[in-house]
GUFIFI-380410 format. One line per 2 residues: number of its first residue (from 1); for each residue x, y negated, z of N, C-alpha, C. Coordinates in Angstrom, 2 decimals. Each point is the difference from the previous one (the first is absolute). Layout:
residues N
NUM> X:Y:Z:X:Y:Z:X:Y:Z; ...;
END
This chain:
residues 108
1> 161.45:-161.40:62.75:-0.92:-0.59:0.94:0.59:0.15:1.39; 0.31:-1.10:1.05:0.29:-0.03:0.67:-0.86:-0.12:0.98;
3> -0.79:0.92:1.63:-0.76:-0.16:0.87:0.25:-1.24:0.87; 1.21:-0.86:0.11:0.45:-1.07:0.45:-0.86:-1.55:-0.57;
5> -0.30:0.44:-1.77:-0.55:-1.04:-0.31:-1.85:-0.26:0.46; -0.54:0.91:0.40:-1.03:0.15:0.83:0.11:-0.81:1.43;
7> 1.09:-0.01:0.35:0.36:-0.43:1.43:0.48:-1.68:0.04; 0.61:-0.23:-1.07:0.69:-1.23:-0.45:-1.27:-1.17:-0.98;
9> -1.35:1.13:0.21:-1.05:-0.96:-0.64:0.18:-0.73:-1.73; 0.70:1.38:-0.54:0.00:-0.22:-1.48:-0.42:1.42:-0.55;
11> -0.72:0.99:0.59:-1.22:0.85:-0.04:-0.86:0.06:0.84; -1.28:-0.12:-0.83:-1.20:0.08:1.14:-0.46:0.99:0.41;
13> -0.65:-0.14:0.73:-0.50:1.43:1.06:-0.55:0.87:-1.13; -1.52:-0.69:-0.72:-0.69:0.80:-1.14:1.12:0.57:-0.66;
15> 0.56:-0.53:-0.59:1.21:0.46:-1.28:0.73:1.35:0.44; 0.64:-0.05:1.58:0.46:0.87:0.99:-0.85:1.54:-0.23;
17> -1.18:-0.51:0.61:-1.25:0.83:-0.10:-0.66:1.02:-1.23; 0.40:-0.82:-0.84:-0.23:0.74:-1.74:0.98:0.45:-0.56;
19> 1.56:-0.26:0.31:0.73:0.45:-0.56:0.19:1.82:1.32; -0.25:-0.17:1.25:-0.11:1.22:0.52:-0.94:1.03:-0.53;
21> -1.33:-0.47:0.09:-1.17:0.83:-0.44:0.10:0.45:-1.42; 0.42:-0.68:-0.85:0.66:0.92:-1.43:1.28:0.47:-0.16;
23> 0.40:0.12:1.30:1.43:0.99:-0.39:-0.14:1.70:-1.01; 1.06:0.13:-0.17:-0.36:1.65:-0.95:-0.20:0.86:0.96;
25> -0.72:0.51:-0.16:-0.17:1.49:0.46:1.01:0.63:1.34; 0.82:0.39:-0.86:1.46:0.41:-0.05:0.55:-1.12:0.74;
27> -0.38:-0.81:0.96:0.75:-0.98:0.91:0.44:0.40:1.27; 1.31:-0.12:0.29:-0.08:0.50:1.50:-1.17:-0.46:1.25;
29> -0.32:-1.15:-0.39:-0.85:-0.56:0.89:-1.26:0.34:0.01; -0.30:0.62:-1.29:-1.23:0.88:0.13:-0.06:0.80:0.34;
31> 1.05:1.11:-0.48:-0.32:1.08:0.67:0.63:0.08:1.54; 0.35:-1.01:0.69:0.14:-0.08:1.61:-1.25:-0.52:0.27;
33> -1.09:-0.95:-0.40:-0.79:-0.31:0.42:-1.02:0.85:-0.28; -0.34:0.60:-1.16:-1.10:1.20:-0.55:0.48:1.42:0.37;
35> 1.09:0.70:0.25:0.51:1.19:-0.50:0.09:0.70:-1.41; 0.02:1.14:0.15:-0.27:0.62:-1.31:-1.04:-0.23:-0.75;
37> -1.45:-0.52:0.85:-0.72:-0.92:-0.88:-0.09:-0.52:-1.31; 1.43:-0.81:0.61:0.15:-1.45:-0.92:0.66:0.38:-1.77;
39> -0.12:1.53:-0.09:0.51:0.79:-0.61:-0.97:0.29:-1.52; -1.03:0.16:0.80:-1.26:0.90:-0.57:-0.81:-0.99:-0.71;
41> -0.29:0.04:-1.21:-0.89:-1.18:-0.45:-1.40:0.29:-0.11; -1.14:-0.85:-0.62:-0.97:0.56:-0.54:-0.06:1.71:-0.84;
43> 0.78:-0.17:-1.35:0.41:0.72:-0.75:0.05:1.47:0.81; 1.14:0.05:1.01:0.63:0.76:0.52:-1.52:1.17:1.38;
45> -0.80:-1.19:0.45:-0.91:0.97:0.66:-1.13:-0.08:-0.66; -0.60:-0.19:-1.54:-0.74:0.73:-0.87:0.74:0.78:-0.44;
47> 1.32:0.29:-0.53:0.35:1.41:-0.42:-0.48:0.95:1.26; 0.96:-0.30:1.12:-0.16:1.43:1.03:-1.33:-0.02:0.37;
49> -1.25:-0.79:-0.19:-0.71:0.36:-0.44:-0.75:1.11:-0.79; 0.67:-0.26:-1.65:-0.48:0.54:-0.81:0.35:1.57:0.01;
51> 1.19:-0.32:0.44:0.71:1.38:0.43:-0.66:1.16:1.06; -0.77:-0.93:0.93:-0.48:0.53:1.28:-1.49:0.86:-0.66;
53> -0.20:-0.56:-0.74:-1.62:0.31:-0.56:-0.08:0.95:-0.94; 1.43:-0.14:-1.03:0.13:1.12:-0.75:0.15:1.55:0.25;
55> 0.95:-0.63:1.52:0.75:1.73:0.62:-1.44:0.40:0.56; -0.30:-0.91:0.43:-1.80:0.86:0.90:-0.94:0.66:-1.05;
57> -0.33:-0.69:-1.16:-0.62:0.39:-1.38:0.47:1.51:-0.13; 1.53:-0.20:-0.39:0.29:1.31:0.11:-0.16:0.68:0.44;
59> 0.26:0.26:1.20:-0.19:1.12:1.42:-1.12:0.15:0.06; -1.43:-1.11:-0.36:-1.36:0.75:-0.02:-0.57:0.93:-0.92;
61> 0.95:-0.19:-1.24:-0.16:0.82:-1.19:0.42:0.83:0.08; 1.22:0.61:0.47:0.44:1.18:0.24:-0.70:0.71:1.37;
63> -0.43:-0.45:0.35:-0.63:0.37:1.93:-1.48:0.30:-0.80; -0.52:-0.24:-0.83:-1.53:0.29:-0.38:0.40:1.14:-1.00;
65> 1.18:0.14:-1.15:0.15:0.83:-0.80:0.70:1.38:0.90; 0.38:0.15:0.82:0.72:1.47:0.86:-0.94:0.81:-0.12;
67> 0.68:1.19:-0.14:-0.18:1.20:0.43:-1.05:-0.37:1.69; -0.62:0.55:0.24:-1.02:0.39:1.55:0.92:0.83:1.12;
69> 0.91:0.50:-0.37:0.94:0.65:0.40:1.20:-0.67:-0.11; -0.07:-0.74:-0.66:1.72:-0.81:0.47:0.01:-1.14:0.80;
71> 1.02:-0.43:0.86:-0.01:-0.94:0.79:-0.23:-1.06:-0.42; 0.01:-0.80:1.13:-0.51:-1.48:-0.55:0.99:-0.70:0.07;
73> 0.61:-0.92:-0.96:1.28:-0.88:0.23:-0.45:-0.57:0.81; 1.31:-1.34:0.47:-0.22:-0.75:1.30:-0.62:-1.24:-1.34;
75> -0.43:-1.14:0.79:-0.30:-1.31:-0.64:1.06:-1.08:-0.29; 0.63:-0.28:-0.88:1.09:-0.62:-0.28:0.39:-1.00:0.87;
77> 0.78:-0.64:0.10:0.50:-0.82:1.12:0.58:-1.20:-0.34; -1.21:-1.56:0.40:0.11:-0.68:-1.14:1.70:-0.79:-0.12;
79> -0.32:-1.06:-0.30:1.65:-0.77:-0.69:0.05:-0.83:1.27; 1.39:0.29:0.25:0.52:-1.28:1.55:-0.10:-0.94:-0.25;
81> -0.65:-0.50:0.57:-0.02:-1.70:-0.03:0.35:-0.85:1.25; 1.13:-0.84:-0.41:0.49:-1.05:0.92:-1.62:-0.44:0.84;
83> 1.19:-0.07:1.66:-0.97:-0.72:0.69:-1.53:0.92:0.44; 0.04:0.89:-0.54:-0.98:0.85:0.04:0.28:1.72:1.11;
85> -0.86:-0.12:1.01:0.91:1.31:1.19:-0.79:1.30:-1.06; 1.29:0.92:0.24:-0.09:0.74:-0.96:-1.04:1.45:0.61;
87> -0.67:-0.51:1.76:-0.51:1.22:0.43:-1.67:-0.67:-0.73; -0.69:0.93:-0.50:-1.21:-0.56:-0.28:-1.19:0.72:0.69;
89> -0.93:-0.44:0.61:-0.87:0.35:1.13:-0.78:1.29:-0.65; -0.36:0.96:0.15:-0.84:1.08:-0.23:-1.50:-0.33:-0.06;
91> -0.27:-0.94:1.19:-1.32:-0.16:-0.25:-0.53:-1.62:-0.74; -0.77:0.02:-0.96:0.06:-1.32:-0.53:-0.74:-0.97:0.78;
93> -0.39:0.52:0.75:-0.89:-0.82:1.22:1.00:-0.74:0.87; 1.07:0.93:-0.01:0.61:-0.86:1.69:1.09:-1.28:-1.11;
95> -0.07:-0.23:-0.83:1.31:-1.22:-0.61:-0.89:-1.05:0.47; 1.00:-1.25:-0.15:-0.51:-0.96:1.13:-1.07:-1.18:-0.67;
97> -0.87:0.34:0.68:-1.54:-0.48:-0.92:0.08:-1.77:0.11; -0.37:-0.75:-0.06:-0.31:-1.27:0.08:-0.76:-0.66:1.60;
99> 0.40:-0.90:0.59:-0.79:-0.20:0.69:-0.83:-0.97:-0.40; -1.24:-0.30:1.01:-0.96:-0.64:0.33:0.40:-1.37:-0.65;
101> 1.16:-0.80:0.44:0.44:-1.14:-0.68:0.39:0.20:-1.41; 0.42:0.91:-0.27:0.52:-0.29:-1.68:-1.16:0.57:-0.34;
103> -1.19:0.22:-0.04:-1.13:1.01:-0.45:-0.97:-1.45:-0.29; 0.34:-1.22:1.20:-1.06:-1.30:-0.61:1.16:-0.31:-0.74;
105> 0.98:-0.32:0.15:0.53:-1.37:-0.71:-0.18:0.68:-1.72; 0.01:1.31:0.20:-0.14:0.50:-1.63:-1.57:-0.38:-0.63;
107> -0.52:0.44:1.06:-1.65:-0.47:-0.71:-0.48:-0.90:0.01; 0.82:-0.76:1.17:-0.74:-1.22:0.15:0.47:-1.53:-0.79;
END
């Protein structure tokens, strides 16, 4: 496939357009336009997901079964995820709530 034949009006724009938007994954052009993103599939953030929920499961089971006298582990620390800042706010109040405009266009 040549990007010239787009230009020379023996590919059309649509055609242009669909053959970008289904590139693989694994395209340079994705991952310059997405980042590490363009990496991560569905699949990939329900596992670290599943993963995230299991390690906490755990740690509450062992944190309810201790000794009264033994320390308390820390809370596991979930799975990195592309695109995602890895400092996470302490208070669940202050992450960044919705405003006034996206609060109608959702209800309304």
């Amino acid at each position: 496939m040549d990007l010239l034949d787009w230009y020379r009006g023996e590919l059309s724009s649509r055609r242009l357009a669909v053959l970008v938007r289904h590139l693989p994954r694994d395209s340079a052009f994705r991952f310059a336009h997405e980042g590490e993103a363009a990496q991560w599939s569905l699949t990939d953030h329900l596992l670290a997901a599943v993963v995230d929920h299991l390690a906490v499961a755990n740690w509450m089971f062992t944190s309810v079964n201790r000794d009264e006298d033994e320390a308390a582990s820390e809370a596991p620390q979930p799975v990195p995820r592309p695109g995602v800042d890895d400092a996470m706010p302490d208070d669940p109040d202050a992450a960044d709530a919705p405003g006034p405009a996206e609060l109608a266009r959702f209800f309304g």
